[in-house]
FIVORO-719380 format. One record per residue: x, y, z of N, C-alpha, C in turn. Coordinates in steps of 0.05 Angstrom, whole numbers, always signed. Each point is the difference from the previous one (the first is absolute). Layout:
+--------+--------+--------+--------+--------+--------+--------+--------+--------+
:    n_x :    n_y :    n_z :   ca_x :   ca_y :   ca_z :    c_x :    c_y :    c_z :
+--------+--------+--------+--------+--------+--------+--------+--------+--------+
:      X :      Y :      Z :      X :      Y :      Z :      X :      Y :      Z :
...
+--------+--------+--------+--------+--------+--------+--------+--------+--------+
This chain:
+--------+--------+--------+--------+--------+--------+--------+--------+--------+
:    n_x :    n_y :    n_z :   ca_x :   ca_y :   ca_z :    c_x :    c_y :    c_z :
+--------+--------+--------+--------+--------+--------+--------+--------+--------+
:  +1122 :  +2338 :  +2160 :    +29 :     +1 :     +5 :    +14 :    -16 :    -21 :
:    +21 :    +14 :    -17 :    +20 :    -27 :    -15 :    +16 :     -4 :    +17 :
:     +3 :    -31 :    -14 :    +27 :    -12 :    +14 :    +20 :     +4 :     -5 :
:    +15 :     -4 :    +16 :    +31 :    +14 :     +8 :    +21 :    -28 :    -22 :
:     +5 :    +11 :    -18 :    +29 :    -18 :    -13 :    +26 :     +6 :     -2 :
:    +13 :    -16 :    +11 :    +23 :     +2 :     +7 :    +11 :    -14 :    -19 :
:    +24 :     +8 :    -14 :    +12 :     -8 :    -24 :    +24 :    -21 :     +6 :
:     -9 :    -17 :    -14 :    +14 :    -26 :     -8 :    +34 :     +2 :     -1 :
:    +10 :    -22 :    +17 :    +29 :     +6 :    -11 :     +7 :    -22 :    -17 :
:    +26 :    +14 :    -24 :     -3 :    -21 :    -22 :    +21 :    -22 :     +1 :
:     +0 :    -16 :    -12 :    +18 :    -27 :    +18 :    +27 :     +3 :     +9 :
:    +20 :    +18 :    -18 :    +17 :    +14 :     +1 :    +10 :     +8 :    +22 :
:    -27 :    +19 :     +7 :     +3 :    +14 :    +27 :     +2 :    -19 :    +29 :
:    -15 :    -26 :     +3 :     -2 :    -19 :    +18 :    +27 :    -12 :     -5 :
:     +5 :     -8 :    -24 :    +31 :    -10 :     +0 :    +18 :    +13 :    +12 :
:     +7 :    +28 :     +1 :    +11 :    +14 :     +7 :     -6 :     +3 :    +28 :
:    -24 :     +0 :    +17 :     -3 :     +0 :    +24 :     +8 :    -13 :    +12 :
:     +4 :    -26 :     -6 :     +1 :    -36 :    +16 :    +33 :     +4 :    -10 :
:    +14 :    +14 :    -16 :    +32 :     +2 :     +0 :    +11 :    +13 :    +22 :
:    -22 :    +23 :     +1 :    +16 :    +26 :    +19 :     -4 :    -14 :    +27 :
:    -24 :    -19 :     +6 :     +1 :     -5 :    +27 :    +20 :    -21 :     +5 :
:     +9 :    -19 :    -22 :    +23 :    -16 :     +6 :    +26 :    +14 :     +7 :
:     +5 :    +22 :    -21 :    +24 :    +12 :     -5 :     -1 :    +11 :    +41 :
:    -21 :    +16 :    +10 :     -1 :    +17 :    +20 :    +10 :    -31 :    +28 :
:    -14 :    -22 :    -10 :     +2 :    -16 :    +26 :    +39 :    -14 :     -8 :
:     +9 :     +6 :    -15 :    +30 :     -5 :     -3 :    +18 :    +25 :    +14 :
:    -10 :    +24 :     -5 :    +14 :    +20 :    +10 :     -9 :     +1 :    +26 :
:    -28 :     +9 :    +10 :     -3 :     +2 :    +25 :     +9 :    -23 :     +7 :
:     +8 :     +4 :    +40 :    +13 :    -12 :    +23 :    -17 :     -1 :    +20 :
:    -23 :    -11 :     -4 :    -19 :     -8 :    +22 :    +14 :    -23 :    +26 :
:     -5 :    +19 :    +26 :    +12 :    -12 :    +23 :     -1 :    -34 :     +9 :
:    -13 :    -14 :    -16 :     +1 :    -31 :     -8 :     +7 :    -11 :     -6 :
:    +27 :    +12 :    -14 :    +20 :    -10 :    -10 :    +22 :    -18 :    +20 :
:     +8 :    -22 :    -13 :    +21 :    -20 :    +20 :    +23 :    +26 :    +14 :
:     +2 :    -26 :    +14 :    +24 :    +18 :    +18 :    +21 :    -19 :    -15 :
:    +18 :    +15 :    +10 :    +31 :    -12 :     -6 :     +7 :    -22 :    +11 :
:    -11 :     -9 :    +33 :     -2 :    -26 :    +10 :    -16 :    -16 :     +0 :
:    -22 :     +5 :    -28 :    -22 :    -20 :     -2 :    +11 :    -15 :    -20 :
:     -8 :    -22 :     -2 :     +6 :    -17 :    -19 :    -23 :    -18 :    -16 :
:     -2 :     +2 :    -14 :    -17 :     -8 :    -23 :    -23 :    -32 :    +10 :
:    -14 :     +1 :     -4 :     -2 :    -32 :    +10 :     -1 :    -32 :    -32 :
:     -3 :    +15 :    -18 :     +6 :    -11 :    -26 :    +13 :    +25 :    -18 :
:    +18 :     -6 :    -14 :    +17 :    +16 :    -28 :     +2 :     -4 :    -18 :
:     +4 :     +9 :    -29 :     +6 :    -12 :    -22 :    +10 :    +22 :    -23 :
:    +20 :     +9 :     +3 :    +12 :     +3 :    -29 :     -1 :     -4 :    -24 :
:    -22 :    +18 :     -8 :     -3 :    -11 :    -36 :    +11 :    +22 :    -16 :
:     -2 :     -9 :    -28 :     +3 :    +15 :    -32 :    -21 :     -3 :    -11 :
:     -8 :    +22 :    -16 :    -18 :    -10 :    -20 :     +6 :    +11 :    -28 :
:    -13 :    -11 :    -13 :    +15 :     +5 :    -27 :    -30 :     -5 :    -20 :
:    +13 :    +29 :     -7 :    -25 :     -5 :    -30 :     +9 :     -3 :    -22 :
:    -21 :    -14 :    -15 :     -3 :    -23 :    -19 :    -14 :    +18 :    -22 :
:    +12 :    -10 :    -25 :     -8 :    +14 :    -22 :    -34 :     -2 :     -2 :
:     -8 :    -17 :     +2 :    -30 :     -2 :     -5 :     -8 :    +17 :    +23 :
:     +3 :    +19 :    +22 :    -14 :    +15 :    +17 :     +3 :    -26 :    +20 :
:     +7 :    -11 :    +12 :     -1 :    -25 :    +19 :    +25 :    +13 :    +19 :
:     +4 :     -5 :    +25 :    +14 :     +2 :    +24 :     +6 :    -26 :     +5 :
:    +24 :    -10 :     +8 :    +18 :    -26 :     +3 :     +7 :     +6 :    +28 :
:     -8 :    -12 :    +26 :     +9 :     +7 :    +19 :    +27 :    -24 :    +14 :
:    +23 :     +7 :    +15 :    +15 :    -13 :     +2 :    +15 :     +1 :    +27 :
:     +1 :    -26 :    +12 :    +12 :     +4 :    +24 :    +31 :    +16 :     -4 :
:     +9 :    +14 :     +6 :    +15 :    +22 :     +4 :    +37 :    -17 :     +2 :
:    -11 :    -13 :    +20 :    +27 :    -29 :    +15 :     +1 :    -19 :    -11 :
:    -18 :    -18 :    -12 :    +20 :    -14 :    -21 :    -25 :     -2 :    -26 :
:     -5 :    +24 :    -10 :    -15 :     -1 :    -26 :    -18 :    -18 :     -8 :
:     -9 :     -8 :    +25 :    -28 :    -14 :     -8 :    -27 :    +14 :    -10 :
:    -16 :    -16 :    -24 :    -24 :    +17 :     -2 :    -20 :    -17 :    +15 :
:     -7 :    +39 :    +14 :    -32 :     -7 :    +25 :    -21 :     -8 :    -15 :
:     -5 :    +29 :    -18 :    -22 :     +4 :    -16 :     +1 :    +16 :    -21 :
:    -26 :     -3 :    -22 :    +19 :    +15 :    -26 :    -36 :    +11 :     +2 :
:     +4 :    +23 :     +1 :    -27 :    +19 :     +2 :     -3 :     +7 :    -38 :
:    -26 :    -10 :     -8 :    -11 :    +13 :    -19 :     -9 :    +32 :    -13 :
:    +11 :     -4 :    -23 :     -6 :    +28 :    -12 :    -29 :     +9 :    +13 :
:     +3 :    +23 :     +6 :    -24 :    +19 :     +3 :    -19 :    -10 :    +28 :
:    +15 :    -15 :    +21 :     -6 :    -14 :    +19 :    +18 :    +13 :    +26 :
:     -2 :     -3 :    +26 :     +6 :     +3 :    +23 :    +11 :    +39 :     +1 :
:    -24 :    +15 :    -10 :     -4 :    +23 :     +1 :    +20 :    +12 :    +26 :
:     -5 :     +4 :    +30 :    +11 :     +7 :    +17 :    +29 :     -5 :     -2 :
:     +5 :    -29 :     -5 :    +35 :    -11 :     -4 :    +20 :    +19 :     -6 :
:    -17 :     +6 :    -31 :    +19 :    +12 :    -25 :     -9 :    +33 :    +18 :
:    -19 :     +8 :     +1 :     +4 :    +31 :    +11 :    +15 :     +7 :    +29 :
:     -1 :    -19 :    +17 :    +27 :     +4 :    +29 :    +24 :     +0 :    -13 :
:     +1 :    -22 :    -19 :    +36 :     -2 :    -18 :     +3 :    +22 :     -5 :
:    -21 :    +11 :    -21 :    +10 :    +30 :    -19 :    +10 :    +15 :    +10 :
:    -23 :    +12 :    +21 :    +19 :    +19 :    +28 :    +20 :    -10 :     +9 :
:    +11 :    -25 :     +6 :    +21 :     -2 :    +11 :    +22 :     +4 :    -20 :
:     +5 :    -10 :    -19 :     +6 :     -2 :    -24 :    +10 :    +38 :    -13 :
:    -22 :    +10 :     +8 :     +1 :    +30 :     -7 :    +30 :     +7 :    +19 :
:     -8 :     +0 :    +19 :    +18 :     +6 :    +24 :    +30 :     +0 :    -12 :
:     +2 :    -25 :     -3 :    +26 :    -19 :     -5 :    +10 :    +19 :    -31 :
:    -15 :    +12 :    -13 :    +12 :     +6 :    -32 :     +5 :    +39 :     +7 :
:    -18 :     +6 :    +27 :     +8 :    +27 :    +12 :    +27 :     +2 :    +13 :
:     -7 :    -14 :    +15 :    +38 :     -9 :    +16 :    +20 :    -14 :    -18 :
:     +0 :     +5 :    -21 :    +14 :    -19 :    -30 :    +15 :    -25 :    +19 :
:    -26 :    -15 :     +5 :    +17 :    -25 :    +10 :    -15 :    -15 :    -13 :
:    +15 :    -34 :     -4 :     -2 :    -18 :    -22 :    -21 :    -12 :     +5 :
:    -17 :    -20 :    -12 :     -2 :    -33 :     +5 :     -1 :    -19 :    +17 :
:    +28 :     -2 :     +2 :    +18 :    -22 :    +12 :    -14 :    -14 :    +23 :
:     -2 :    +24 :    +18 :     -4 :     -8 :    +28 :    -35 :    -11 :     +6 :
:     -5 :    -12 :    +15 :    -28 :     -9 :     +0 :    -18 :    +14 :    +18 :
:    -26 :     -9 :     -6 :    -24 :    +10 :    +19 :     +0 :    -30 :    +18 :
:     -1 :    +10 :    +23 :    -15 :    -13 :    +31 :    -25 :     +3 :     +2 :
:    -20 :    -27 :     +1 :    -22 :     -9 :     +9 :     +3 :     -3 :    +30 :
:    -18 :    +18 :    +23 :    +10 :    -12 :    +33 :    -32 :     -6 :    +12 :
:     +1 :    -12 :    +20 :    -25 :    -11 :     +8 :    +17 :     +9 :    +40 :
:    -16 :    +17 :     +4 :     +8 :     +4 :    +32 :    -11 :    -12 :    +17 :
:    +10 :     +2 :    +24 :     -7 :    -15 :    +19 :    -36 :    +13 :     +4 :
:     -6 :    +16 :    +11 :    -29 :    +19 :     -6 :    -17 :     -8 :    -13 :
:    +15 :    -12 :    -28 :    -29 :     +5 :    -17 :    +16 :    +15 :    -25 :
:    +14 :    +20 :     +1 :     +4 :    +16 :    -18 :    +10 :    -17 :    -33 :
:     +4 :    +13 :    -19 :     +8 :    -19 :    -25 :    +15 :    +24 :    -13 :
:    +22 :     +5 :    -12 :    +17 :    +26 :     -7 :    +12 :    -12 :    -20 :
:     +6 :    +17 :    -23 :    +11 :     -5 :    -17 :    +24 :    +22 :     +2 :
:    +18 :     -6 :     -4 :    +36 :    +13 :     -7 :    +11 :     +6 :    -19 :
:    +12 :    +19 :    -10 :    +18 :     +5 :    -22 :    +28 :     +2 :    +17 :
:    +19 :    -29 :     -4 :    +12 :     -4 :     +9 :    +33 :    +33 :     -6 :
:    -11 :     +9 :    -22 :    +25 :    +15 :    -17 :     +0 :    +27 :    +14 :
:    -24 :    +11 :     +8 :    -16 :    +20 :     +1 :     -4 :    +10 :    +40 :
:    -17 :    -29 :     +6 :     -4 :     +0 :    +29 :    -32 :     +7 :     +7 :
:    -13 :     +8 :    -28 :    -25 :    +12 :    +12 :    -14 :    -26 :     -2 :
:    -27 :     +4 :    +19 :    -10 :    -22 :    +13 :    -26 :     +4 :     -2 :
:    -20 :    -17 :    -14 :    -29 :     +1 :     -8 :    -17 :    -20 :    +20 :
:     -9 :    +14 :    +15 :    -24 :    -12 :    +26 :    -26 :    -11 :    -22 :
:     +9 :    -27 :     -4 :    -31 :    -13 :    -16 :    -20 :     -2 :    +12 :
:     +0 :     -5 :    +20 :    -24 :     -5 :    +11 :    -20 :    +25 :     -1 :
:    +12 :    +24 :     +6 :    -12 :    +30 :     -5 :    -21 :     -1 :    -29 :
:     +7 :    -19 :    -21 :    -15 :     +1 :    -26 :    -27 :    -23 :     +4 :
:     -1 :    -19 :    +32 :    -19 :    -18 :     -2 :    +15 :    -23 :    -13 :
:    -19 :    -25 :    +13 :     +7 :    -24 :     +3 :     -1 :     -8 :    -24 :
:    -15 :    +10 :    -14 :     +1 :    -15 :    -26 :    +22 :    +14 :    -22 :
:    +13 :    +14 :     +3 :    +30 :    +15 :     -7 :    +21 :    -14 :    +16 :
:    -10 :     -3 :    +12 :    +34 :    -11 :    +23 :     -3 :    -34 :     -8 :
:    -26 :     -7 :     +2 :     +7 :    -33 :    -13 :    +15 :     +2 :    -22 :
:     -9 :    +23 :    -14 :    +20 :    -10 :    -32 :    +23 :     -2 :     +1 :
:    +13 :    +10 :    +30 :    +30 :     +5 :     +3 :    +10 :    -32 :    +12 :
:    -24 :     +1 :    +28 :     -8 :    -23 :    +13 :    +24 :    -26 :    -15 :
:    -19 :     -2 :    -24 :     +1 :    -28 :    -12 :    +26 :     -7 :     -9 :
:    +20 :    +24 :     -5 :    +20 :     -6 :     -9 :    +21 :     -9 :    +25 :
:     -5 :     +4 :    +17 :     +7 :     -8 :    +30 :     -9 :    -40 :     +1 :
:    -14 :     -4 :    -19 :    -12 :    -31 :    +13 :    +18 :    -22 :     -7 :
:    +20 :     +7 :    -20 :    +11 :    -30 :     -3 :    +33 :     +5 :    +28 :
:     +2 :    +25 :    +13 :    +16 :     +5 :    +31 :    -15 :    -20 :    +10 :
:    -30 :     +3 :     +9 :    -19 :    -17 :    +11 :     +4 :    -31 :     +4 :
:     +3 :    -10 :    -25 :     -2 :    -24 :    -21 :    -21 :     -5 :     +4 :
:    -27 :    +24 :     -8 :    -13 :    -10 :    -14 :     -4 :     -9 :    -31 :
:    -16 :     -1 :    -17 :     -1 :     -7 :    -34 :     +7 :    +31 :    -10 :
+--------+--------+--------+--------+--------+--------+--------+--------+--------+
């Protein structure tokens, strides 16, 4: 009998996979979504801003403090939830200006916001180790380091 090969996908194509599933969990409206009388149990309003060298500058939103300044070619998931959200925002020719919401629910849940837009990214859906990356920017709300 030969073995059965199944052809390789080329990195391109995985890039493109791990976009579409971000892009799909921004659009779809999975029934887990907050209610209108839930209220967050930690928040945080940030900006981020990229830096000529490929680097992300992250910034509290309310009075322009920096959280964290993510390295070029580092915090993979970050920069691909932004893009889609980001996409959104340049479809609806809306600006900038307004910020993304980091939320931590009462549940458990962890959601990221496009405040301009409204669409709403269930992190936790991508696994804990995706949602910490979001997680962390939530820790100096905390006061932790």
């Amino acid at each position: 009998m030969a073995a059965l090969s199944l052809p390789r996908l080329p990195p391109a194509a995985m890039v493109a996979l791990v976009l579409g599933a971000i892009t799909l969990a921004v659009v779809w409206r999975p029934g887990g979504q907050p209610t209108s009388s839930e209220a967050p149990t930690i928040a945080r309003d940030l900006r981020f801003e990229d830096l000529a060298d490929g680097g992300v500058r992250v910034r509290d939103a309310r009075n322009g403090e920096e959280i964290a300044l993510l390295a070029p070619a580092s915090n993979a998931f970050i920069r691909g939830a932004l893009r889609a959200l980001v996409r959104d925002r340049r479809l609806g020719d809306q600006g900038a200006d307004q910020p993304f919401r980091v939320a931590a629910w009462p549940d458990g849940r962890l959601t990221l916001a496009d405040t301009a837009t409204g669409r709403t990214v269930a992190l936790e859906a991508f696994g804990a180790t995706n949602a910490g990356a979001f997680a962390r920017l939530l820790a100096p709300t905390l006061g932790r380091p």
